[in-house]
C-alpha positions as a printed NumPy array, in Angstrom:
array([[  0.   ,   0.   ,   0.   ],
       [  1.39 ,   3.367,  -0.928],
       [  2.078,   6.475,   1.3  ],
       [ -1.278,   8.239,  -0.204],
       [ -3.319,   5.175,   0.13 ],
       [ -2.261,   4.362,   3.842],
       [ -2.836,   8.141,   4.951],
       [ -6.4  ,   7.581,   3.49 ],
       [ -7.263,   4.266,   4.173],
       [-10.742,   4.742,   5.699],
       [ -9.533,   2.716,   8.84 ],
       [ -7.254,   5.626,   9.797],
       [ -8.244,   8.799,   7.934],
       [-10.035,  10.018,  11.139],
       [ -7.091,   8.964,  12.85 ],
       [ -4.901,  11.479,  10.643],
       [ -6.989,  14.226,  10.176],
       [ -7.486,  14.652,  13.758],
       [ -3.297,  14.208,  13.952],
       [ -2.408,  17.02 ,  11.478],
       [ -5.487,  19.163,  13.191],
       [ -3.557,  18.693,  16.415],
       [ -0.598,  19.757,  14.861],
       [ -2.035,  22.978,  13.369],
       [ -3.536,  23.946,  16.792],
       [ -0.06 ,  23.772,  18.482],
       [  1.55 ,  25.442,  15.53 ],
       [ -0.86 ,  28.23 ,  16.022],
       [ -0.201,  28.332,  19.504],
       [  3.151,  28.205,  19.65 ],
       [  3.721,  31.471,  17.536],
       [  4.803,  34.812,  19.043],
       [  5.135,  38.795,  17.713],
       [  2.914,  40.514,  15.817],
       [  3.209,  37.628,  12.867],
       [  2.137,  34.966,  15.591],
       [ -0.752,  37.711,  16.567],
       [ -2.162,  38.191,  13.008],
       [ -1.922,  34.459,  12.588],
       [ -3.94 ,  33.74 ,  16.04 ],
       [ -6.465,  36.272,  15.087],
       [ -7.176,  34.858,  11.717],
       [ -6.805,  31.696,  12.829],
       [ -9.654,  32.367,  15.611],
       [-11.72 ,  34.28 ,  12.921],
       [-12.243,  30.805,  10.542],
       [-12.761,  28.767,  13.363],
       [-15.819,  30.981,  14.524],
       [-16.349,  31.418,  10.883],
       [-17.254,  27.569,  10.172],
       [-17.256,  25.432,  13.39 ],
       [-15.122,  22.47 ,  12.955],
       [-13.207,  24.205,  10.045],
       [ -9.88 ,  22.643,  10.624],
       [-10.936,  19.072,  10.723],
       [-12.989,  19.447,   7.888],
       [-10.409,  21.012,   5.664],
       [ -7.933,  19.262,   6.822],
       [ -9.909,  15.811,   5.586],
       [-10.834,  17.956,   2.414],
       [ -7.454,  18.424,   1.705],
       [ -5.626,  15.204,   2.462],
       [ -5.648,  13.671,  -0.36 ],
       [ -3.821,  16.362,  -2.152],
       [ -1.607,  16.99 ,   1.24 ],
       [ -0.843,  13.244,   0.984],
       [  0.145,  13.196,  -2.944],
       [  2.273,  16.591,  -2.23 ],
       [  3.985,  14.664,   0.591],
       [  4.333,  10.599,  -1.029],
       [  7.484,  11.648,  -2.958],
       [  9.398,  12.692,   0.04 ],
       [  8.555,  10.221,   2.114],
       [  9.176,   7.755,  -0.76 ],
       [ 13.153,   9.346,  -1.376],
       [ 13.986,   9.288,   2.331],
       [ 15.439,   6.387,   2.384],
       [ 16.194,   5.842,   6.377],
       [ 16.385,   8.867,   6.98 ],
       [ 13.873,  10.056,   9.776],
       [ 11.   ,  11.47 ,   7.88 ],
       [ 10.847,  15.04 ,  10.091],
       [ 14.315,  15.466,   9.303],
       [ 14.684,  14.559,   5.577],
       [ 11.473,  17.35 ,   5.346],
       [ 13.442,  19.816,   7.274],
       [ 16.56 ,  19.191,   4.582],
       [ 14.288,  20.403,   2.184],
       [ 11.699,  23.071,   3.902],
       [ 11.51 ,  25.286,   1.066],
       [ 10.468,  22.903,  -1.62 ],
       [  8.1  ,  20.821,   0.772],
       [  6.431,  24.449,   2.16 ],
       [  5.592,  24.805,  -1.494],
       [  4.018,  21.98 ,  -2.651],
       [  2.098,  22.194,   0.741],
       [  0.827,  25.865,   0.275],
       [  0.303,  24.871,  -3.1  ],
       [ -2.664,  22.689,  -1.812],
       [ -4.171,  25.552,   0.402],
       [ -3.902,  28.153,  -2.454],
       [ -5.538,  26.012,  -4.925],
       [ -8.521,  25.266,  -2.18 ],
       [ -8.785,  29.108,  -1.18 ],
       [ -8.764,  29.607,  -5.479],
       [-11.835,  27.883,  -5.01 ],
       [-15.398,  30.218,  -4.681],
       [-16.499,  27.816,  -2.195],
       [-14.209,  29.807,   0.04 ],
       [-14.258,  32.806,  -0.186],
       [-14.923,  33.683,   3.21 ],
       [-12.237,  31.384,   4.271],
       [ -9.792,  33.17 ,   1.55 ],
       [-10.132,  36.707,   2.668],
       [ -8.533,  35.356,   6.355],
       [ -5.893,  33.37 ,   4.375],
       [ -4.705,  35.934,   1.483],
       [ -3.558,  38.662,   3.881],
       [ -1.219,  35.945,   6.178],
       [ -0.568,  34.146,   3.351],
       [  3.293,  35.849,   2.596],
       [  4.375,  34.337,   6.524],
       [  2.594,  30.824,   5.577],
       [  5.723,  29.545,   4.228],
       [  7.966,  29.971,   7.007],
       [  4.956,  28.657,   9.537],
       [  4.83 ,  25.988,   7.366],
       [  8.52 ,  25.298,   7.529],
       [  8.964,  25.276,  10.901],
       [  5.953,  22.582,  11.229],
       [  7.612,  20.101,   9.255],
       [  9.247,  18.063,  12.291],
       [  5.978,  17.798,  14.053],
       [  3.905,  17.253,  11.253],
       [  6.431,  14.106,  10.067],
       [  5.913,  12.674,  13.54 ],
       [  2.267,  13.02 ,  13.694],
       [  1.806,  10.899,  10.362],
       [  4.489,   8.833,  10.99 ],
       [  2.998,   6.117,  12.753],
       [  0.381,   5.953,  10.184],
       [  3.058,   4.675,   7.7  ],
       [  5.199,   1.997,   7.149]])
């Protein structure tokens, strides 16, 4: 079974939606400043806007999240999976934001785009520095 088809398989997609949600939350969380401000407050603003918005995109999404992440996790070789993302931040940030700009392209969400455009230019580098966590949530949903 491939990457993409074990992060989906229906046994443990609820399993790794509500991993990678946990992830965002503490990501969230864990920023500081006036970036990590702008990203709490917008972050607050779609979760009032749509209750259960991060679980449900994040299940939305993970199909493309998964396909945007099989290729790494399929050159890593033994290499521990949070720190073969890390070795390559930039490119993986990419082809994850990729994903979220394609989905807040969409007129479906609108709403959800007008919170996301303005903190979009700092998304990378939040991104980046979620790598090692997000590795070791999926992880274990992987062999």
């Amino acid at each position: 079974m491939s990457f993409t088809e074990q992060l989906l398989d229906p046994a443990k997609r609820p399993q790794v939606v509500e991993a990678i949600s946990t992830v965002i939350d503490q990501e969230v969380e864990s920023k500081g400043g006036l970036g990590g401000m702008a990203i709490k407050t917008a972050y607050a603003s779609a979760k009032k806007m749509k209750d259960g918005i991060v679980p449900k995109g994040t299940d939305a999404m993970l199909p493309e999240i998964a396909s945007a992440l099989a290729p790494y996790w399929e050159a890593k070789g033994d290499q521990d999976f949070g720190s073969y993302l890390s070795s390559r931040s930039g490119e993986v940030a990419d082809a994850l934001l990729a994903v979220a700009d394609a989905k807040a392209e969409s007129p479906d969400n609108a709403a959800i785009a007008k919170i996301y455009k303005p903190i979009r230019g700092k998304a990378k580098g939040y991104v980046e520095e979620a790598l090692p966590r997000l590795a070791t949530a999926i992880t274990p949903f992987v062999s």
